[in-house]
C-alpha positions in Angstrom: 23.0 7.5 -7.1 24.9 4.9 -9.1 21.5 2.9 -9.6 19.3 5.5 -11.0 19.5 4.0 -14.6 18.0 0.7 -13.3 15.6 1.4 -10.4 13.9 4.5 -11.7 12.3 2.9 -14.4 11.2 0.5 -12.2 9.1 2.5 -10.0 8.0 4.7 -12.3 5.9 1.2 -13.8 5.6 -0.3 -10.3 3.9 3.3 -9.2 0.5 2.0 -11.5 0.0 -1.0 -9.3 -0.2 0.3 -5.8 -3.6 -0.2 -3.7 -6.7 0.4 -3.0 -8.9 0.0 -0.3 -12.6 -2.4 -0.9 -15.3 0.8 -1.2 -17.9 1.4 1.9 -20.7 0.1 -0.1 -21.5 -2.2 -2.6 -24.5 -1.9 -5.0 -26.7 -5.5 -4.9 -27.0 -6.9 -8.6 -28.8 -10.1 -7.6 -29.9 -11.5 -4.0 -32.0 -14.6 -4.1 -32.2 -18.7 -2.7 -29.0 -18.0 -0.6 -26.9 -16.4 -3.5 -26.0 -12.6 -3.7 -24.1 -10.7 -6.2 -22.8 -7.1 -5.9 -20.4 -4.3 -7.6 -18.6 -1.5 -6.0 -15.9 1.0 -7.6 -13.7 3.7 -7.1 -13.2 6.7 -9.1 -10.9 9.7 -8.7 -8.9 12.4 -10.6 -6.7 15.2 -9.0 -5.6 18.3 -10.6 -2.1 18.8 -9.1 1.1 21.2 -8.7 3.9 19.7 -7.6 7.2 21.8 -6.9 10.9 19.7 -7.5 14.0 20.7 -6.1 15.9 18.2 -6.7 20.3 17.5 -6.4 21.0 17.4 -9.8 19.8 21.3 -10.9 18.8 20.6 -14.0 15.9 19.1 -12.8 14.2 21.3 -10.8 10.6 22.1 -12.6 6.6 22.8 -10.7 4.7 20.3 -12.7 0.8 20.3 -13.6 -0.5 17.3 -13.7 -4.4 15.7 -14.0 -4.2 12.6 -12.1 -5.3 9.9 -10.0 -4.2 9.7 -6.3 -3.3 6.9 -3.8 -5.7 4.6 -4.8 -6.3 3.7 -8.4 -9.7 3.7 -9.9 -11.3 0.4 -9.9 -14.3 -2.3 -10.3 -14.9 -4.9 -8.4 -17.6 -7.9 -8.2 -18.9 -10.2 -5.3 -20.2 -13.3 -5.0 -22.0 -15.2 -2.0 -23.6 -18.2 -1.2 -24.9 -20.3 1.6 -24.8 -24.2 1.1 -25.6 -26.6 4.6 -23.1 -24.7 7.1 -20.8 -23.0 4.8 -20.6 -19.8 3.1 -18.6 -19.6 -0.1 -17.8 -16.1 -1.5 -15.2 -14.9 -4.1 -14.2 -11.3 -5.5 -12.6 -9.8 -8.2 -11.2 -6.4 -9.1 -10.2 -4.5 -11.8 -7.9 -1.3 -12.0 -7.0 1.3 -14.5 -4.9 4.5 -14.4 -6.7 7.7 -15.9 -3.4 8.7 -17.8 -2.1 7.5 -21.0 1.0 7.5 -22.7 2.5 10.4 -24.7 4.7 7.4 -26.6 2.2 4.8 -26.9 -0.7 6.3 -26.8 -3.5 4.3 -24.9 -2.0 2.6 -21.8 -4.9 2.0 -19.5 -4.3 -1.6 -19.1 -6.5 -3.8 -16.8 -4.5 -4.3 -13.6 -5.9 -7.8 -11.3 -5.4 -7.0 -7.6 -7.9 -9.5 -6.3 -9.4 -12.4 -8.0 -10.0 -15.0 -4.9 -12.1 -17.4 -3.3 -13.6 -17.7 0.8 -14.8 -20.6 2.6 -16.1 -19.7 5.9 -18.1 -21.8 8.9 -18.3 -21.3 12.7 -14.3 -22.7 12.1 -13.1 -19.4 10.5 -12.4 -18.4 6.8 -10.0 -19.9 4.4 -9.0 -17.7 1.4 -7.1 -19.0 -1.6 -6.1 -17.1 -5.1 -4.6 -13.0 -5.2 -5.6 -10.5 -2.8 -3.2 -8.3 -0.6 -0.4 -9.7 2.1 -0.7 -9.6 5.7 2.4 -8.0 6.7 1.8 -4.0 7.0 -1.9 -4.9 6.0 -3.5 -3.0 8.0 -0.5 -0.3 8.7 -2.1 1.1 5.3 -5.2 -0.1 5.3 -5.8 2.7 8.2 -4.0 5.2 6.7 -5.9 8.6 7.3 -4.9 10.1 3.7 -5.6 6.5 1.7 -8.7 8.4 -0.3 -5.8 11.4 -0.9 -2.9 12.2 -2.5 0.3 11.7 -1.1 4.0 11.6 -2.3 4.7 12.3 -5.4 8.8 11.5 -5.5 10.6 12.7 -8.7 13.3 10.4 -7.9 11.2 7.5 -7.7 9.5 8.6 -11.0 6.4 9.7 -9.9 5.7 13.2 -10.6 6.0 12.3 -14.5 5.0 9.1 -14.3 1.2 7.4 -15.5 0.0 5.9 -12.2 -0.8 6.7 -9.1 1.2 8.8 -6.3 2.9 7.1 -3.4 0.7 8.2 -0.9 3.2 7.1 2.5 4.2 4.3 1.0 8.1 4.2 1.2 7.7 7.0 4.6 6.5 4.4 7.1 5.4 1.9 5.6 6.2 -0.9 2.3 3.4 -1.8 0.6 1.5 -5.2 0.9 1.5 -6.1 -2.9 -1.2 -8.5 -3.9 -0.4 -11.9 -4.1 -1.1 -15.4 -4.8 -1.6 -17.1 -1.0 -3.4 -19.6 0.9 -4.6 -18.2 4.3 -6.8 -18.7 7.4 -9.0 -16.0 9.7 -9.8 -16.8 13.0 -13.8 -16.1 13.8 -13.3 -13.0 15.7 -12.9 -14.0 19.7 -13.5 -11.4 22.4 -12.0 -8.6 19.9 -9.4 -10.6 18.8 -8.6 -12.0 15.0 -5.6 -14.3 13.7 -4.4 -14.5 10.2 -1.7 -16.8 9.0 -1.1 -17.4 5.4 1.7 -18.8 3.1 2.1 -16.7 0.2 3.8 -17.0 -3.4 7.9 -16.3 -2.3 10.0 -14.1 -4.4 13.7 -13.7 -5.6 15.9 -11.5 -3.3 19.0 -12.8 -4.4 21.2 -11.6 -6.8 20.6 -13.3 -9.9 23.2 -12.0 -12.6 25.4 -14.9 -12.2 25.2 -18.5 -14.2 23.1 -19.9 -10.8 19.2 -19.5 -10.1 17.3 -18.4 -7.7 14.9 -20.7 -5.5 13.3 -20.7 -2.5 12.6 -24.4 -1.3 9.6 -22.7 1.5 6.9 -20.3 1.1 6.3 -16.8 2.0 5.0 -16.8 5.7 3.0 -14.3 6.8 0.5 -13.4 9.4 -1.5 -10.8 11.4 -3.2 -10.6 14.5 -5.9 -7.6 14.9 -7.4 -6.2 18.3 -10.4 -4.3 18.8 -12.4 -2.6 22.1 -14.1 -0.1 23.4 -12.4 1.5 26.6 -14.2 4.5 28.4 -15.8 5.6 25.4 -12.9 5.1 23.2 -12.8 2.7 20.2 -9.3 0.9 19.6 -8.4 -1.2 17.5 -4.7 -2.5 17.4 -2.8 -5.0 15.4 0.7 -6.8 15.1 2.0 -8.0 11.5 4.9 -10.2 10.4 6.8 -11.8 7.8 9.6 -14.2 7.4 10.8 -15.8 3.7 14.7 -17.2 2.9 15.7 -17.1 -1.1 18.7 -19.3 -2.2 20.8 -19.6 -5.3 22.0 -22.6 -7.1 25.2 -21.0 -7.3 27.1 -21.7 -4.1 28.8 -18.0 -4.3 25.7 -16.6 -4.4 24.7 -14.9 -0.3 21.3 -16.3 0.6 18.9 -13.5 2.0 16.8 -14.1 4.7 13.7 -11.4 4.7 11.8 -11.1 8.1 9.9 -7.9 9.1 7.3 -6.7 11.9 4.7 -4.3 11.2 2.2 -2.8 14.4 -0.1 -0.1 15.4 -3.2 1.3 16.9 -5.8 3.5 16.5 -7.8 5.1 18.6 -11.3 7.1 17.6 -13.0 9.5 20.5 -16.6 10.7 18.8 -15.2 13.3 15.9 -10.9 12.7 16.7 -9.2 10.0 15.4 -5.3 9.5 16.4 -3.0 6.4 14.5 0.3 5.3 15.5 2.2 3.1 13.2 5.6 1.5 12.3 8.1 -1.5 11.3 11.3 -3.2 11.7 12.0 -5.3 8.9 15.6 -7.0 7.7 16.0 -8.2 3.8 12.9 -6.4 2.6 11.9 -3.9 0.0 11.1 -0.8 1.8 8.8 0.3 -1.1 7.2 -3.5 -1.8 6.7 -5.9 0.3 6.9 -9.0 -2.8 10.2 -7.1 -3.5 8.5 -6.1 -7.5 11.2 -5.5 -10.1 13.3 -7.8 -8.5 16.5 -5.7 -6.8 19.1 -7.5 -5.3 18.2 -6.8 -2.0 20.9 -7.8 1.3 20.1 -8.8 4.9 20.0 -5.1 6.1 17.8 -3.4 8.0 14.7 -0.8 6.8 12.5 1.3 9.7 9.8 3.5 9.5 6.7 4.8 11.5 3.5 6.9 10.6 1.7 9.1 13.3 -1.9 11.2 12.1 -4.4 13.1 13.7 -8.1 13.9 12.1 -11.1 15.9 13.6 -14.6 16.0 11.4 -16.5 18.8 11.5 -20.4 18.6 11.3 -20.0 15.1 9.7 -19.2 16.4 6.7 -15.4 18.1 6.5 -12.7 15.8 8.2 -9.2 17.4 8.8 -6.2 15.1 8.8 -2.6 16.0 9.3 0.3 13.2 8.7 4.4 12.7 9.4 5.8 9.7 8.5 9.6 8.2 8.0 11.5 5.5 6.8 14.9 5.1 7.6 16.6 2.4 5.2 20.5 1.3 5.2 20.5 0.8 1.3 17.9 -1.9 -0.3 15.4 1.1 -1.4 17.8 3.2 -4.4 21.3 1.6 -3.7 22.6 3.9 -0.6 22.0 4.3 3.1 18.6 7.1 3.0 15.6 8.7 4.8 12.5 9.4 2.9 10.2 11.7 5.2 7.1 13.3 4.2 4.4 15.5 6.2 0.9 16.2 4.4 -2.0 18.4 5.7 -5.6 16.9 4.1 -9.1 17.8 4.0 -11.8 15.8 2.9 -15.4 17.1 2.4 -18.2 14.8 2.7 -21.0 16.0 -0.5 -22.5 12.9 0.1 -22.1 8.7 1.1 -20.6 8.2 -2.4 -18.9 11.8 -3.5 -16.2 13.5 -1.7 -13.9 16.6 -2.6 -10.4 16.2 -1.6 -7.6 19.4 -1.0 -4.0 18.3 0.5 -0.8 19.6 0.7 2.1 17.4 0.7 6.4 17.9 1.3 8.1 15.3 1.0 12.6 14.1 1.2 15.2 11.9 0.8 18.1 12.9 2.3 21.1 10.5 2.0 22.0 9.5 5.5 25.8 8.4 4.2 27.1 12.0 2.6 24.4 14.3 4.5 23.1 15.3 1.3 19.5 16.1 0.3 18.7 14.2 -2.6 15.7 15.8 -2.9 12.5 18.0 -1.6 9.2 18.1 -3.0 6.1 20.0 -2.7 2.8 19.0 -3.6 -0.8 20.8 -4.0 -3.6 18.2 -5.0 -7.2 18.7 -5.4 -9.2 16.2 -6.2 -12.6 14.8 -6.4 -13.6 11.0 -5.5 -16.9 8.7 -6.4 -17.2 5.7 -4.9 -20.4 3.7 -4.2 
């Protein structure tokens, strides 16, 4: 627990830039000679009670707390249009907590998670500018709970802090952080799609020495997606990947090689939906995938795997229950740990655009070294989410 003073902190901003997901519809602003225009958003606020037991005593407290969930409320603006045998497109989006400061009064600063351009024939689709990573894309981009609640870890400064919750992110999966990147989509071929990219890299090297970190090659990353129909059952399946190496001018200085593998399918039978996810991964953040805050992080290896089951009832209610685990040998908070969490959600359909939210979350991190549990936390959220 020696790095508390330094990572803490860290999360506790990081936890206002997670993700969100592009909403089901988008309302048509303008639609004429080839060119369209169109807005969608996201809003959401949760009233929550979240019980702390934590190692250090002290801290133990059940919080109430008006908040946002997983996904942060947003804005978001898209542009087509059709020239000879092209199709050019771009999108933008902007996101805001719903929580201010009690120091500094308003912080509801405009957060960018996608400002980027598409070119797109019969050839496939180039994309080029900010918008999210391939590896563990779609890992959480399927996640049943994504328009829930989620962790809320104390110890990664969440249950106080202004942003959003965790929702798995951290128990089975690290979280694709927008980022600058050039990259290519396949046309879609018998139910098969390719992505390959080459993203902005990032430090992973330990920097507190007179040297400098570099990297002399991009971020590579990639993602191949799968979908069918088999005896009435839609699938859809996908493999992820990443590989970057950082360096340091300083010849004393370890380089750190980052690779990791995400996977997982889904299967949906009329009302039932059943997802199995994971990922091996070696030199990487298992929070953040871009490594944000910049720990020294060393070539060890991080694990995890998601598994959830939903039923809907009468359209209208879904039911969705979730257990997910990371296993990490030390680049997360500093020592060898699991983080685990199991949530129960149910998600009631008013309409296309409004939906009421109740969940129950526990989640732990237990350090795998002493034996210890570092801490347990449960969660009641309720919520209500707008989206159009």
């Amino acid at each position: 627990m020696k790095n508390k003073k330094s990572v803490y902190p860290v999360l506790t901003a990081l936890a206002a830039t997670i993700l969100s997901a592009p909403a089901s519809a988008a309302i048509t602003l303008y639609d004429e000679d080839g060119t369209t225009f169109s807005a969608d958003g996201y809003v959401n606020a949760f009233y929550v009670q979240t019980d702390t037991d934590n190692i250090n005593d002290t801290l133990d407290r059940d919080q109430s707390r008006v908040k946002m969930g997983f996904l942060p409320n947003y804005i978001g603006f898209n542009m087509g249009k059709k020239m000879d045998n092209l199709t050019m497109g771009a999108r933008s989006s902007f996101w805001v907590t719903i929580n201010d400061g009690e120091t500094n009064g308003t912080s509801t600063a405009i957060d960018v998670r996608q400002f980027y351009g598409t070119v797109a024939g019969e050839w496939g689709e180039v994309l080029v500018g900010k918008d999210f990573g391939l590896f563990s894309r779609s890992n959480i981009f399927v996640d049943e709970f994504l328009s829930g609640y989620g962790q809320v870890s104390d110890t990664l400064g969440l249950v106080d802090g202004g942003g959003v919750s965790f929702g798995n992110i951290g128990t089975g999966y690290p979280y694709p952080f927008p980022t600058a990147q050039i990259t290519y989509r396949s046309p879609i071929m018998s139910g098969f799609r390719v992505a390959v990219g080459i993203m902005d890299p990032v430090d992973t090297t330990d920097d507190s020495v007179v040297g400098k970190n570099y990297q002399d090659t991009p971020r590579f990353e990639s993602e191949i997606t799968y979908q069918t129909q088999l005896g009435g059952v839609d699938l859809f399946s996908w493999v992820n990947g990443m590989h970057q190496k950082s360096e340091n001018t300083d010849s004393t200085v370890d380089s750190v090689t980052s690779q990791g593998l995400g996977y997982g399918l889904q299967a949906k039978m009329g009302n039932m939906s059943l997802t199995a996810s994971g990922f091996d991964a070696e030199g990487v953040n298992p929070f953040f995938t871009n490594n944000a805050g910049e720990p020294v992080l060393r070539e060890i290896d991080s694990t995890g795997y998601l598994l959830q089951g939903s039923y809907k009832f009468a359209d209208k209610t879904r039911v969705a229950l979730s257990f997910g685990k990371t296993e990490d040998d030390g680049n997360g908070l500093g020592f060898k740990a699991d983080y685990e969490t199991r949530g129960l959600g149910v998600f009631h359909s008013i309409n296309d655009n409004l939906t009421l939210v109740a969940e129950y979350n526990q989640f732990e991190i237990e350090n795998t070294t002493t034996k210890q549990t570092i801490e347990e936390t449960d969660t009641i959220a309720l919520g209500v989410v707008l989206s159009w």
